[in-house]
C-alpha positions as CSV (number, residue, x, y, z in Angstrom):
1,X,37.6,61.5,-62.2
2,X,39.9,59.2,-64.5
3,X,43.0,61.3,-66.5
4,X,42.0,62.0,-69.5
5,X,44.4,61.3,-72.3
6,X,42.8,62.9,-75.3
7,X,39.3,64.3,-76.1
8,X,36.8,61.6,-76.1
9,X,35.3,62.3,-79.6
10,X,33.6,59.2,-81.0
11,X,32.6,60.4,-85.0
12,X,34.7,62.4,-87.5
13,X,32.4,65.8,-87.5
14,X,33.5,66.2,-91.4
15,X,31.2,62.9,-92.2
16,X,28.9,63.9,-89.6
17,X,27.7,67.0,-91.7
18,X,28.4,65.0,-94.7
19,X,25.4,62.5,-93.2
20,X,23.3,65.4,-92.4
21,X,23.2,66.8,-95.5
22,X,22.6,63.6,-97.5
23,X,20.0,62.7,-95.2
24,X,18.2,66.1,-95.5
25,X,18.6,65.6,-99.2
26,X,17.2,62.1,-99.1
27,X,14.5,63.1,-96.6
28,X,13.6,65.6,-99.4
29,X,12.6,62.8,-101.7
30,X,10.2,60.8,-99.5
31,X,8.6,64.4,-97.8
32,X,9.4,67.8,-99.9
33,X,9.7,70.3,-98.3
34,X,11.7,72.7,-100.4
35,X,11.3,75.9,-102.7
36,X,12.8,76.8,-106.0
37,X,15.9,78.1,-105.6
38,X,16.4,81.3,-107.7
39,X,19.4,82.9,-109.0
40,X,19.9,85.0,-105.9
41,X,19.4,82.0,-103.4
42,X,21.6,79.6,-105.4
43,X,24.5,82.2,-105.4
44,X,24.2,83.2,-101.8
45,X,24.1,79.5,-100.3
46,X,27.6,78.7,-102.8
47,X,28.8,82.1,-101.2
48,X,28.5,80.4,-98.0
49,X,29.9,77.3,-98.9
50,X,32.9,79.1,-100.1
51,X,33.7,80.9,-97.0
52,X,32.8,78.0,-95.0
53,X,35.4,76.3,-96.9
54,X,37.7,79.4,-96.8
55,X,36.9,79.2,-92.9
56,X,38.0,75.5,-92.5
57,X,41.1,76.6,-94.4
58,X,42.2,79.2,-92.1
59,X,41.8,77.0,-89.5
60,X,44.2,74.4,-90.8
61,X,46.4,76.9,-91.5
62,X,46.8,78.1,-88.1
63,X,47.0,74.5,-86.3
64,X,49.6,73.7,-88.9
65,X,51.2,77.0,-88.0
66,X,51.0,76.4,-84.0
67,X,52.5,72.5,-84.6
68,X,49.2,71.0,-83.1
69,X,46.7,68.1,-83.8
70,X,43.4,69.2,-86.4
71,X,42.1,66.1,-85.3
72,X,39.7,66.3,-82.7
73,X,40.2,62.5,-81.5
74,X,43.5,63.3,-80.9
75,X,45.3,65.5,-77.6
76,X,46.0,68.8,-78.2
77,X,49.5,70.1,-77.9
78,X,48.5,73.9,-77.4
79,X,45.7,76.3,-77.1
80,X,45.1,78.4,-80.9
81,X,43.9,81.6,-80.0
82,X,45.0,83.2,-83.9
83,X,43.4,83.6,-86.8
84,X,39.6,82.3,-86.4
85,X,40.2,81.0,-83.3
86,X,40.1,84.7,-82.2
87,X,36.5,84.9,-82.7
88,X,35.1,81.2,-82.5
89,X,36.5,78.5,-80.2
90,X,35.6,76.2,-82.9
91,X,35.7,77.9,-86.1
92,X,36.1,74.9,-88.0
93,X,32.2,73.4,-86.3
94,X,31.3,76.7,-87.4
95,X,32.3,76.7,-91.1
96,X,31.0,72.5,-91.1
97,X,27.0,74.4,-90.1
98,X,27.6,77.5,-92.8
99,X,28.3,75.0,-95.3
100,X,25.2,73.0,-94.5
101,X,23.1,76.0,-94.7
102,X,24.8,77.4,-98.2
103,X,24.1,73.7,-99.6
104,X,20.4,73.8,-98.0
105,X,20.1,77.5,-99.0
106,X,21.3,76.5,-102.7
107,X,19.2,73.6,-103.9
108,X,16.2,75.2,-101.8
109,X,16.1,72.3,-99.7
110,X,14.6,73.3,-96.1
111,X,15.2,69.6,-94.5
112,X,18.8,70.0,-95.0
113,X,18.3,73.7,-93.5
114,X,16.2,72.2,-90.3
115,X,19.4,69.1,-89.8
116,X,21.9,72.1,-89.2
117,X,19.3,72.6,-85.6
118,X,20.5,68.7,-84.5
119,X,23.7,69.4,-86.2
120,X,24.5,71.9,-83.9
121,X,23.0,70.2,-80.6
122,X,24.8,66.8,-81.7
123,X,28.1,68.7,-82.1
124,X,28.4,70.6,-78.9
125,X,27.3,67.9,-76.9
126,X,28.9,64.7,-78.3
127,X,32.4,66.6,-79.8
128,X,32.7,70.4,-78.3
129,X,32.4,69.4,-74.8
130,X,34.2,66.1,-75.0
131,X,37.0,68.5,-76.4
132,X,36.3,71.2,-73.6
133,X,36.7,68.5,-70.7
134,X,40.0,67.6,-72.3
135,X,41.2,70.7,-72.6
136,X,40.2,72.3,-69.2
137,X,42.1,68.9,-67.9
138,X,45.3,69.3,-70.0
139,X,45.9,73.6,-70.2
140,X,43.1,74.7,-66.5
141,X,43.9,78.3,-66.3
142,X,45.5,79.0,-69.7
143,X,42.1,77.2,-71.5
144,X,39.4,78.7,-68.7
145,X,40.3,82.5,-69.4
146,X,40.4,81.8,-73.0
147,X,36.7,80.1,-72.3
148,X,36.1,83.2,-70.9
149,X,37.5,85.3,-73.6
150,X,36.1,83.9,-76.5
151,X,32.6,82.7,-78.0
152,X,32.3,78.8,-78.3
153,X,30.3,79.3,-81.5
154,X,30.7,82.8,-83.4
């Protein structure tokens, strides 16, 4: 098996959900499927955008704090295992999926809701175990009890 020298993560996952949840929103013009979203559903899906967004900030925060890449094309210097990263192993995928679902839960748009299932599956296949190769390669014992340790989703 060759070296690897970084995680082999071909697509920003920011513009990845951004794609999915234009597309659900286009999709939604040629095929509704969607409900009216009341006061209650509109409020809850901007809640969940907001602590998505509050999520991806912590995040930052602590791979500013640790000196280490937020880039997931680029090699990792350390392991995070504060803040978020205490309960997710990718709390920033995580808070990229809530924020899909608070925008498809706020406009009432179920296609954007049903993209977060391929979201997901796309995501842990094509970025979250290109990372998890890398990292097993670059920290082995350090990174495999913290696999153990810790959830890859929440």
């Amino acid at each position: 098996m060759n070296k690897l020298t970084r995680p082999q993560v071909k697509f920003p996952p920011p513009v990845f959900y951004l794609v999915m949840i234009l597309l659900g929103y286009g999709v939604n013009f040629l095929f509704p499927l969607q409900w009216q979203a009341g006061f209650l559903s509109y409020w809850v899906g901007i809640a969940m955008v907001g602590f998505g967004l509050m999520l991806v900030a912590w995040s930052a925060i602590e791979f500013r704090r640790h000196k280490t890449t937020i880039m997931p094309h680029k090699a990792s210097s350390r392991i995070i295992q504060a803040g978020p990263f205490k309960f997710s192993r990718n709390p920033i995928y995580t808070a990229f999926t809530i924020i899909q679902l608070g925008v498809g839960i706020a406009l009432g748009n179920i296609w954007i809701l049903l993209l977060a299932i391929p979201a997901v599956l796309i995501m842990t296949k094509y970025v979250i175990e290109r990372e998890e190769a890398f990292l097993k390669q670059e920290f082995g014992e350090e990174y495999l009890a913290y696999l153990q340790s810790v959830r890859r989703w929440i």
